[in-house]
N, C-alpha and C positions, 0 to 999 in steps of 0.2 A: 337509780331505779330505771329499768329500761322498758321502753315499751310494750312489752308482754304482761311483764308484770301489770302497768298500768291497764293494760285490761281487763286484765281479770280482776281485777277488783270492781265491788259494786260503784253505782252513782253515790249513793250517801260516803261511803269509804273514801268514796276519791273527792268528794268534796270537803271532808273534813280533814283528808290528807291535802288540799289546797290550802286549807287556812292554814295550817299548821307549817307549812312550807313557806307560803309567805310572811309570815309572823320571822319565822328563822331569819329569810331575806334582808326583813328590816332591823333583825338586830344586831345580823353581821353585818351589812352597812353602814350603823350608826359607830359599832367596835372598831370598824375599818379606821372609818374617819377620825375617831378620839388617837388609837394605836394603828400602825399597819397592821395586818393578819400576816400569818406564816407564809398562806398559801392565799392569794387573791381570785387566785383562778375559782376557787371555790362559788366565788359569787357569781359568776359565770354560770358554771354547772347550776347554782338552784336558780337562776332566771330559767334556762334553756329547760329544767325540768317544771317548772311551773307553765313555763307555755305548752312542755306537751298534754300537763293532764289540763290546762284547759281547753286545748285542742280536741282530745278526748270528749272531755263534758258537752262542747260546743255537736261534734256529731254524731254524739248523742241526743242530742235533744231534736238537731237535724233528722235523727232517725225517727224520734217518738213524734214529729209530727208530720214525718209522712204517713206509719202508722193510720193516726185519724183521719186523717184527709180519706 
């Protein structure tokens, strides 16, 4: 998923697409661990994409409280 995509999706979207990516995270982790994966790099990629949409959520909210101010 790349960053565009990541913003157009709403806040509730991309928060439930966080949980849903971290859930993945830790089960290919645990898969790792028991078997190696094909591809490890993989866990790579959904770190670096869990930190962009919380990167997103974060200035987001940075936004919605300049907003009020």
């Amino acid at each position: 998923m790349k960053k565009t995509q990541i913003t157009e999706q709403s806040t509730a979207e991309l928060k439930e697409r966080l949980e849903e990516e971290c859930r993945q995270l830790v089960k290919m982790k645990l898969n790792h661990t028991v078997s190696p994966l094909e591809n490890p790099m993989k866990i790579k990629s959904y770190r670096k994409l869990i930190a962009r949409m919380k990167t997103e959520l974060q200035k987001r909210a940075i936004e919605e409280k300049i907003k009020i101010s």
